[in-house]
Residue frames as a rotation matrix with the C-alpha (Angstrom) as fourth column:
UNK 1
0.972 -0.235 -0.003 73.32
-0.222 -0.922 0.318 92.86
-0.077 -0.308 -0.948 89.03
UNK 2
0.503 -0.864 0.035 77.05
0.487 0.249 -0.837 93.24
0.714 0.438 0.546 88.19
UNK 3
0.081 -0.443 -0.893 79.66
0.807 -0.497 0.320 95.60
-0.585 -0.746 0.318 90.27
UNK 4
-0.723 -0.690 0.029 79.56
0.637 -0.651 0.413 97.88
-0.267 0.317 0.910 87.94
UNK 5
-0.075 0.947 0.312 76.27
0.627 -0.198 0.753 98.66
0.775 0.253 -0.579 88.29
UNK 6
0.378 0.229 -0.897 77.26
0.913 -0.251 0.321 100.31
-0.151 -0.941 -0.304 91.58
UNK 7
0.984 0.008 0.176 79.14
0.092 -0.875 -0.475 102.92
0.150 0.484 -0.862 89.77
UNK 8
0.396 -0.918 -0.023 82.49
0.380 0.141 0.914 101.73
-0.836 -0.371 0.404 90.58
UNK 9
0.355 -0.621 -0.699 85.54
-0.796 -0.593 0.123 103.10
-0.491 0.513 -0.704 88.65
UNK 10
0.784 0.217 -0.582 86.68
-0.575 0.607 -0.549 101.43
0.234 0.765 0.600 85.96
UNK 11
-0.444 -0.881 0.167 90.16
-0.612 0.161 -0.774 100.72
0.655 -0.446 -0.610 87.74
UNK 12
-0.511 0.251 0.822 87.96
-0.725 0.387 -0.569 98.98
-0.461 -0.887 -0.016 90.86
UNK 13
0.345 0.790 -0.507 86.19
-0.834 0.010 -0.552 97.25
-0.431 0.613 0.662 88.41
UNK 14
0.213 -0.694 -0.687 89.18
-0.595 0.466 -0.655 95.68
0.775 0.548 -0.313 86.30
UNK 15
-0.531 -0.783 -0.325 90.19
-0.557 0.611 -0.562 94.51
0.639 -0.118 -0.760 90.04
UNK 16
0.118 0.715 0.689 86.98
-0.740 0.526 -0.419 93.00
-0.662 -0.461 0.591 91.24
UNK 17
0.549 0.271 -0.791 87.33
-0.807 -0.074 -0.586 91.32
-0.217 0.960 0.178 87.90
UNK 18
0.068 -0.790 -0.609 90.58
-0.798 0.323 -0.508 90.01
0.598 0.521 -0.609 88.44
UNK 19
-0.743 0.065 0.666 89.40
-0.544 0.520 -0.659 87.94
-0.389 -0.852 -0.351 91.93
UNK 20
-0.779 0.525 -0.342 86.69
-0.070 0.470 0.880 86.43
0.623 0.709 -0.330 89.35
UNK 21
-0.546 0.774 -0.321 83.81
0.409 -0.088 -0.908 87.85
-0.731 -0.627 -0.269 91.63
UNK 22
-0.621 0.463 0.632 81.05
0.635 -0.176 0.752 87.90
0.459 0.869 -0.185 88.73
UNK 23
0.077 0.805 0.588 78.27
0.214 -0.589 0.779 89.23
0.974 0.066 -0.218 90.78
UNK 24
-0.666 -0.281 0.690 77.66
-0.647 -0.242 -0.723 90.65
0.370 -0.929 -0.021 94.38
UNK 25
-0.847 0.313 -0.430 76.82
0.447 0.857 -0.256 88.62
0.289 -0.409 -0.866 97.27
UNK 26
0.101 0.994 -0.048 74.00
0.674 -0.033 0.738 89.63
0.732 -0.107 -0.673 99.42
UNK 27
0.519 -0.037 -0.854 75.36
0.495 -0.801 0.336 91.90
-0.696 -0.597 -0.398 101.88
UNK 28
-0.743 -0.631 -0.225 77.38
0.351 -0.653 0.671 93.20
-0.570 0.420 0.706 99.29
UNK 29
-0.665 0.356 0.657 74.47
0.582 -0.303 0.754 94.15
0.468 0.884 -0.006 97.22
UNK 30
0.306 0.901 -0.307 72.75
0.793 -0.063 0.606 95.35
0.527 -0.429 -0.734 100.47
UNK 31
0.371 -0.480 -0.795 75.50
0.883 -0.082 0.461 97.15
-0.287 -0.874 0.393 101.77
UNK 32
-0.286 -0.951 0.117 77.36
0.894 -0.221 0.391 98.70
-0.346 0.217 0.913 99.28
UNK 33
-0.348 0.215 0.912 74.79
0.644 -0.652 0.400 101.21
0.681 0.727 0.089 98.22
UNK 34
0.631 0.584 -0.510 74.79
0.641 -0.022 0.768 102.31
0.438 -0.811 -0.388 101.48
UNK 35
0.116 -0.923 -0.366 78.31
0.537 -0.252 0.805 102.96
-0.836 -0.290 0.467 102.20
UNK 36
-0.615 -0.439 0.655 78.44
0.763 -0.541 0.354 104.94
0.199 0.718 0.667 98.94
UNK 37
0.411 0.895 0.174 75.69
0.728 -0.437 0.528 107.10
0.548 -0.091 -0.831 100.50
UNK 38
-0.709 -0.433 0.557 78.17
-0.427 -0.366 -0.827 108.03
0.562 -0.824 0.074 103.36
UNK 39
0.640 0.755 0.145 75.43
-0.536 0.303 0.788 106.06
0.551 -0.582 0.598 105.69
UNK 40
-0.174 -0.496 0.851 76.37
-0.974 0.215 -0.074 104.39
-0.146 -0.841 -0.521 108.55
UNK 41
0.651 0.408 -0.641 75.77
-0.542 0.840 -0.016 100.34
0.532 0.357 0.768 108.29
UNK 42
-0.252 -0.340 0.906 75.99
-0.865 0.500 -0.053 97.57
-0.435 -0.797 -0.420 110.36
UNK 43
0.495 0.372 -0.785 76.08
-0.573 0.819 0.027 93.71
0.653 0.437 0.618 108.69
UNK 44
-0.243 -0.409 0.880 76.60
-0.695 0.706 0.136 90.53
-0.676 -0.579 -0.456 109.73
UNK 45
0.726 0.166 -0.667 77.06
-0.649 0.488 -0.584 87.61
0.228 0.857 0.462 107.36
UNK 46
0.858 -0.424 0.289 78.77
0.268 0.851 0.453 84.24
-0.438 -0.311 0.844 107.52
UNK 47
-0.090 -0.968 -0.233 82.49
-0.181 -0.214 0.960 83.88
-0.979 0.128 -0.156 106.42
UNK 48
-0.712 -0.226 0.665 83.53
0.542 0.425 0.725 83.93
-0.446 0.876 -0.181 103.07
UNK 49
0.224 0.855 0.467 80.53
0.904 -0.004 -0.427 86.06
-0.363 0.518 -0.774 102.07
UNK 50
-0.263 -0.390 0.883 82.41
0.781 -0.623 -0.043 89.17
0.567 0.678 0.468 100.87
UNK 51
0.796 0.429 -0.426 81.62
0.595 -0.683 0.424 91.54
-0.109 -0.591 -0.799 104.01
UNK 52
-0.258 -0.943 -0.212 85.69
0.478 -0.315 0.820 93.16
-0.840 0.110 0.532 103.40
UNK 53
-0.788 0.055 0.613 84.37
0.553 -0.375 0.744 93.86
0.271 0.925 0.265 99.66
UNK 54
0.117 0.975 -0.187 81.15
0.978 -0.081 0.190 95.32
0.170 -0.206 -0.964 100.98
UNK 55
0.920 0.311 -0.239 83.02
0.321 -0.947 0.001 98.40
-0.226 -0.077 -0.971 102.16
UNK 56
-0.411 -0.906 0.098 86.64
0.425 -0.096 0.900 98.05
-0.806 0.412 0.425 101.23
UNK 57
-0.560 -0.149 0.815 85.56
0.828 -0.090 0.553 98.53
-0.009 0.985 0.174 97.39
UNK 58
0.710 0.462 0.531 82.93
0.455 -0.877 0.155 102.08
0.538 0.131 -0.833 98.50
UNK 59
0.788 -0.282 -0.548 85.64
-0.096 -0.934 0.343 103.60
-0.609 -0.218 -0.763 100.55
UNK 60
-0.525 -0.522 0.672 88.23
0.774 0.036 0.633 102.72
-0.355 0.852 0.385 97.37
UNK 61
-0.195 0.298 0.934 85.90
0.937 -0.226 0.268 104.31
0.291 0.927 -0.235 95.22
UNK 62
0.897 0.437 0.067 85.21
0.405 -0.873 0.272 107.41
0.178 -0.217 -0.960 97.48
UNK 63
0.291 -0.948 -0.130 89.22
0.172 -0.081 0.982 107.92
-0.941 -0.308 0.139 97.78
UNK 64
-0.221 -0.317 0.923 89.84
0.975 -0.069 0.210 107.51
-0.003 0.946 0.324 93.67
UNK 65
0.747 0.660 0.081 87.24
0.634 -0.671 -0.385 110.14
-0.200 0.339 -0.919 93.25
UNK 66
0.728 -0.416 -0.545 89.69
-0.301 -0.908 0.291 113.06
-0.616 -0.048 -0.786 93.75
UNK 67
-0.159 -0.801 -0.577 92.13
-0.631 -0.367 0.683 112.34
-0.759 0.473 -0.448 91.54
UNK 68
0.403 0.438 -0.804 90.31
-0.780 -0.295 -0.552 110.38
-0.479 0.849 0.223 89.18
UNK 69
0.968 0.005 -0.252 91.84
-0.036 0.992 -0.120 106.85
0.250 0.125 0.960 90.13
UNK 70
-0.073 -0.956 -0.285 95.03
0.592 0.189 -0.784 108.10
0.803 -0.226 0.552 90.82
UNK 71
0.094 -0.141 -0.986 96.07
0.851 -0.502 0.153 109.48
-0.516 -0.853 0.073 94.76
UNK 72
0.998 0.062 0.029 95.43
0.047 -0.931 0.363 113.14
0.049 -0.360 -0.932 95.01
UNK 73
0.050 -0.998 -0.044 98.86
0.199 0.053 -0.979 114.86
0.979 0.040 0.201 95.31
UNK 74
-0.659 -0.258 -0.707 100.03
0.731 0.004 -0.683 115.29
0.179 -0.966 0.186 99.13
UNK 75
0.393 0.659 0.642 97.60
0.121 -0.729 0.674 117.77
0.912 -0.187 -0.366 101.18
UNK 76
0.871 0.315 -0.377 99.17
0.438 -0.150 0.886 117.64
0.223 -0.937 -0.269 104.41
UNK 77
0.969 -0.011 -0.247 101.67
0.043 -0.977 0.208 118.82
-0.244 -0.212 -0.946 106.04
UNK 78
0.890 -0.389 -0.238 105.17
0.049 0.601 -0.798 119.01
0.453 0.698 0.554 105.03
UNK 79
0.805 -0.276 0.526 108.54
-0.594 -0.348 0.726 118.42
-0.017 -0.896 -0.444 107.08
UNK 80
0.171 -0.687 0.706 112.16
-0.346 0.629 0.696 117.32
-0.922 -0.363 -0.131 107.26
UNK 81
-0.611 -0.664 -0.430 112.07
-0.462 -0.141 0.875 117.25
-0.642 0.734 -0.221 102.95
UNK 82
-0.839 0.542 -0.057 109.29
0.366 0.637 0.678 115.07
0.403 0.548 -0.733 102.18
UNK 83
-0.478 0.875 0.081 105.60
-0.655 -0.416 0.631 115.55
0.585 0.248 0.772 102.35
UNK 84
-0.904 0.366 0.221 103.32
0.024 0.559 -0.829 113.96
-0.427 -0.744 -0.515 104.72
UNK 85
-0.576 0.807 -0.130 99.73
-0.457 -0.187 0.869 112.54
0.678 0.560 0.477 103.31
UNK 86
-0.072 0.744 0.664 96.46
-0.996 -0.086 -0.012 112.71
0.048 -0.663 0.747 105.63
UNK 87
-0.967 -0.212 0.143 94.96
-0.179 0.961 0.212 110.04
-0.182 0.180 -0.967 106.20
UNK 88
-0.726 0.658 -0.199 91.59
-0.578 -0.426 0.697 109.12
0.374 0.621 0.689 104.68
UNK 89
0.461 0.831 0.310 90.44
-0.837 0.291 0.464 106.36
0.295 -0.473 0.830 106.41
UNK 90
-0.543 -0.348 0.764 90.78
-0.837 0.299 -0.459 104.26
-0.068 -0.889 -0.454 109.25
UNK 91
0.161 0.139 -0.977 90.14
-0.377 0.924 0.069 100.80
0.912 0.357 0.201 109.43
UNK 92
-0.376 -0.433 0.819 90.34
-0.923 0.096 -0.373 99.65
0.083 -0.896 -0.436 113.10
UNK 93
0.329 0.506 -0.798 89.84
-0.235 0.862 0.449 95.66
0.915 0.040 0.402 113.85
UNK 94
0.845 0.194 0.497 90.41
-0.523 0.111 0.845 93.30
0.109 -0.975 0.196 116.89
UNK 95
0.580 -0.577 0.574 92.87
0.272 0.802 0.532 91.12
-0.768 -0.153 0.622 115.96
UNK 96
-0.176 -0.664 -0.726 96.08
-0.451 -0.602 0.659 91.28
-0.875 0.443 -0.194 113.85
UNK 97
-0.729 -0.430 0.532 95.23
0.203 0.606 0.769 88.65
-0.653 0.669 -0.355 111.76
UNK 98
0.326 0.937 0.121 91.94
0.823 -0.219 -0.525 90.07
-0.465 0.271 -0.843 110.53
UNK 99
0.367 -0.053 -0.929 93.94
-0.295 -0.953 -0.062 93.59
-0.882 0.297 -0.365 110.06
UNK 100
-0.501 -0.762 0.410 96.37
-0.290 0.594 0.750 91.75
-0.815 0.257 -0.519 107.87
UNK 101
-0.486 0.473 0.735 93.26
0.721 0.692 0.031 89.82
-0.494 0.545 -0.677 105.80
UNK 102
0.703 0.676 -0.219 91.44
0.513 -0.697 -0.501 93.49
-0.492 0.240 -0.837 105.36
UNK 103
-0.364 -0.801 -0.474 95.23
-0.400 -0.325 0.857 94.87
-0.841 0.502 -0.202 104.20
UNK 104
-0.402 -0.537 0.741 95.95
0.272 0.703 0.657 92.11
-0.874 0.466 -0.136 102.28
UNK 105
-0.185 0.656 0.731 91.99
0.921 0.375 -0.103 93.15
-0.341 0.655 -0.674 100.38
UNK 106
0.729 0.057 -0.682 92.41
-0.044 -0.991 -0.129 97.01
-0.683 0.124 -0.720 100.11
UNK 107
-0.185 -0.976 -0.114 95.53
-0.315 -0.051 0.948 95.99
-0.931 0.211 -0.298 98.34
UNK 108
-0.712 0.251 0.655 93.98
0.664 0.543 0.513 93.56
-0.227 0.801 -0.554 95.57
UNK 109
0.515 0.838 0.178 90.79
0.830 -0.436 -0.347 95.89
-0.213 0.326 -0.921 95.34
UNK 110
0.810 -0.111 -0.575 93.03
-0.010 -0.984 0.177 99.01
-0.586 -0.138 -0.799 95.09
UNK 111
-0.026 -0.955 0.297 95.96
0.629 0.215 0.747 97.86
-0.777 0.206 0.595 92.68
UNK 112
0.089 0.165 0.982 94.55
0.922 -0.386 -0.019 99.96
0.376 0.908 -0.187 89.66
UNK 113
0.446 0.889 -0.105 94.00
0.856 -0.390 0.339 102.61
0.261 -0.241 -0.935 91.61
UNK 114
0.011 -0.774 0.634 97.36
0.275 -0.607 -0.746 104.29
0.961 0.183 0.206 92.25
UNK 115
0.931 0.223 0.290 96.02
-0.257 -0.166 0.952 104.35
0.260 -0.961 -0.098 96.60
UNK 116
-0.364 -0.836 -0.410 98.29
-0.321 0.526 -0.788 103.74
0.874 -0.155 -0.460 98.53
UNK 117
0.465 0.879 0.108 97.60
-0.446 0.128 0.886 101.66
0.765 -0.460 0.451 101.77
UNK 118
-0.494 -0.843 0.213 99.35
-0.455 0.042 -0.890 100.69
0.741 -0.536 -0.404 105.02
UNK 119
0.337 0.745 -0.575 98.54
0.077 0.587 0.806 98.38
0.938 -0.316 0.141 107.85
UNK 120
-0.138 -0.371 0.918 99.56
-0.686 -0.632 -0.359 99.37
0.714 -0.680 -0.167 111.24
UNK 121
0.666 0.583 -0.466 99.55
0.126 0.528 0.840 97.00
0.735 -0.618 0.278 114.46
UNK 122
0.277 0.001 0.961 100.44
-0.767 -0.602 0.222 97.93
0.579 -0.798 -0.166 117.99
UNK 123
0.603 0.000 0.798 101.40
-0.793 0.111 0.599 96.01
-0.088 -0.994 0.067 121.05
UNK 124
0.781 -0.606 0.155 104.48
0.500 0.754 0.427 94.25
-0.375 -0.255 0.891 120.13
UNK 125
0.009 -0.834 -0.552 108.19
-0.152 -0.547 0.823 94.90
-0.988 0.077 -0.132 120.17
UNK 126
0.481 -0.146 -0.864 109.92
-0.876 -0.062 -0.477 95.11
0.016 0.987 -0.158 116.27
UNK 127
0.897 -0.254 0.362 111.51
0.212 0.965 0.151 92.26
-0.388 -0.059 0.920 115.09
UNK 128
0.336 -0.847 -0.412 115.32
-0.172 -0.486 0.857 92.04
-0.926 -0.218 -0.309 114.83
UNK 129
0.023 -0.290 -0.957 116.90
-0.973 -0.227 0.046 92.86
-0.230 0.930 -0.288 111.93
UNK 130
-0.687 -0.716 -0.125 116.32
-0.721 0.652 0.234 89.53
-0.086 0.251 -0.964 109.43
UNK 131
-0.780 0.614 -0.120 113.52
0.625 0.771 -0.122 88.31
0.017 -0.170 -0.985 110.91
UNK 132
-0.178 0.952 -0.250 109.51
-0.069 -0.266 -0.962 89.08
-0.982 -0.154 0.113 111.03
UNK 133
0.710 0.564 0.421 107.34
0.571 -0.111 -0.814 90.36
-0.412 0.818 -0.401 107.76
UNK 134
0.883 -0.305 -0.356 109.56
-0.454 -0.746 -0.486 93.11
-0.118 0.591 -0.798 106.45
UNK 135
0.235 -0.879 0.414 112.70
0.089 0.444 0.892 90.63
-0.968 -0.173 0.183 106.35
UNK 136
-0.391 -0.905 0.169 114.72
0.290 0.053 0.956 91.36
-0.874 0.423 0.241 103.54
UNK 137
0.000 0.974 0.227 112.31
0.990 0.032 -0.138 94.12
-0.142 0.225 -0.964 102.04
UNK 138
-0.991 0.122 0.050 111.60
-0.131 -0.858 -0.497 96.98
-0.018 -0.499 0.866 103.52
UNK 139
-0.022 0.981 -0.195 108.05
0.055 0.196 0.979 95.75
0.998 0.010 -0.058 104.69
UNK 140
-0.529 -0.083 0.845 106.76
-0.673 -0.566 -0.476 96.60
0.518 -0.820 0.243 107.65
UNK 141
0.231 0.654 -0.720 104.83
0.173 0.701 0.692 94.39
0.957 -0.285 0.049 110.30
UNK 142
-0.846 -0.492 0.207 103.88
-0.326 0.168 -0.930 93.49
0.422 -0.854 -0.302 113.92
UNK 143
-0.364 0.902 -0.234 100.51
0.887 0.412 0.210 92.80
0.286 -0.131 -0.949 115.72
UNK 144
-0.579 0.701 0.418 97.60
-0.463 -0.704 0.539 94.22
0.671 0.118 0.732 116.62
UNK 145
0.067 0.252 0.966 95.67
0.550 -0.817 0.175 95.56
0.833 0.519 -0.193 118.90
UNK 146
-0.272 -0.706 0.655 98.26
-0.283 -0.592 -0.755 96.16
0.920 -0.390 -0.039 121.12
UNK 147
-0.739 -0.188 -0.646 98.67
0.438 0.594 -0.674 95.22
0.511 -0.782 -0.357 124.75
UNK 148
0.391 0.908 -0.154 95.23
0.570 -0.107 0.815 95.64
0.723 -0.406 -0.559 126.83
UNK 149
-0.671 -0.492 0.556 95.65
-0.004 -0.747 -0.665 98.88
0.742 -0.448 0.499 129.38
UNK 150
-0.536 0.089 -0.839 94.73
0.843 0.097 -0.529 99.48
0.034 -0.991 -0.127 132.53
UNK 151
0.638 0.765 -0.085 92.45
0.762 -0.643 -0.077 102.56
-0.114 -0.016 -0.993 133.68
UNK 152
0.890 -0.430 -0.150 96.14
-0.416 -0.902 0.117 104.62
-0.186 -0.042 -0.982 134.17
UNK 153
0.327 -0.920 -0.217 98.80
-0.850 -0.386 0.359 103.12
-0.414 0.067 -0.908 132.18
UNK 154
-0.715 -0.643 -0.274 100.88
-0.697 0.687 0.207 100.15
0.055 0.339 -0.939 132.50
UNK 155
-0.563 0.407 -0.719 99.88
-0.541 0.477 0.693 97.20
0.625 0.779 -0.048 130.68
UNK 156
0.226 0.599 0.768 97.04
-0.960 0.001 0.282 95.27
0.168 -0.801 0.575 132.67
UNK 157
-0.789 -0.454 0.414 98.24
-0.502 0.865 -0.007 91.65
-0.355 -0.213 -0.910 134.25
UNK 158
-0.153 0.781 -0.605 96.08
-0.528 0.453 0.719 88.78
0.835 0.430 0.343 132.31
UNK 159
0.273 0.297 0.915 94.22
-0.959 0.156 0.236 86.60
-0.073 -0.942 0.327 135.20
UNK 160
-0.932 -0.358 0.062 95.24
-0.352 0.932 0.092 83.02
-0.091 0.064 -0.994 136.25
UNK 161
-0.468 0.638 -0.611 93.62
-0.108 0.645 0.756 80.34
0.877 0.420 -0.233 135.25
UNK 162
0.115 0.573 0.811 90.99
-0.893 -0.298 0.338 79.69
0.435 -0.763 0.478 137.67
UNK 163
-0.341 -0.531 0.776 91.81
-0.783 0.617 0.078 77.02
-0.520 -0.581 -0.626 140.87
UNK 164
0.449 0.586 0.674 91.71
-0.461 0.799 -0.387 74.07
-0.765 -0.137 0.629 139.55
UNK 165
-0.669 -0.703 -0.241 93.43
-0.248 -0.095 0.964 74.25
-0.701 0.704 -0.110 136.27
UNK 166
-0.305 0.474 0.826 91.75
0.805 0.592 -0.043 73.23
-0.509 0.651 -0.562 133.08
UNK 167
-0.983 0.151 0.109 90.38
0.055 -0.321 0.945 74.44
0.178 0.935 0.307 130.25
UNK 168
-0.460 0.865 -0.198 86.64
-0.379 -0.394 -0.837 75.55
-0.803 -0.310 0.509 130.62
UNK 169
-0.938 -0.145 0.315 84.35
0.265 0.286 0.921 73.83
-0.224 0.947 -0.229 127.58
């Protein structure tokens, strides 16, 4: 079995290609005709086994659709001179560095594609002009997923270490 047996676009294709991924792994050959179904699907699989490509590369390919590899023009709403585009899909992890690693692969799996994509993270201040990810860019960054709330509001207090001190093993 190839990836292109899954019916990918020839754009997703070219960049599965370029990461020299010859064939799918196992969840990715279990998975991915799933997620192109519109099915729901739960895996689990060690690192490194290509679970990110598993559904990164079916919701690519259900996003091209409409415009035929390239982004759809704007649909939403428009305000203040410029256009404002839905969003299509949501990506939600625990940790920033994971959001970051799933960016990083919407980006490489989606370069043909004309998508555009955007990582978002939450519970820290910006960084001052100069410094962080977007330093001397215009990139954006911060973390994810944002300071842990209380039942009504302000941010909840993390617990002390328990009496004794130490590390737990």
């Amino acid at each position: 079995m190839t990836f292109s047996d899954f019916g990918f676009s020839p754009e997703l294709v070219r960049a599965v290609a370029a990461k020299n991924y010859l064939t799918p792994t196992p969840i990715q050959e279990k998975a991915i005709p799933h997620v192109m179904a519109g099915r729901d699907l739960l895996g689990c699989a060690q690192t490194g086994t290509g679970k990110t490509a598993a559904f990164a590369l079916p919701i690519l390919q259900k996003l091209g659709r409409r415009g035929e590899g390239k982004e759809a023009p704007p649909s939403g709403r428009k305000g203040k001179g410029r256009s404002h585009r839905p969003i299509r899909a949501l990506v939600l992890t625990p940790t920033r560095e994971l959001a970051s690693q799933i960016s990083e692969s919407f980006r490489e799996y989606g370069k043909y594609t004309g998508l555009r994509q955007a990582v978002v993270y939450g519970g820290v201040p910006p960084a001052p002009p100069g410094r962080g990810p977007g330093a001397g860019g215009g990139g954006a960054g911060g973390g994810a997923p944002g300071a842990p709330r209380g039942p009504r509001g302000p941010p909840a207090r993390p617990r002390p270490p328990p009496a004794g001190g130490g590390a737990r093993g």
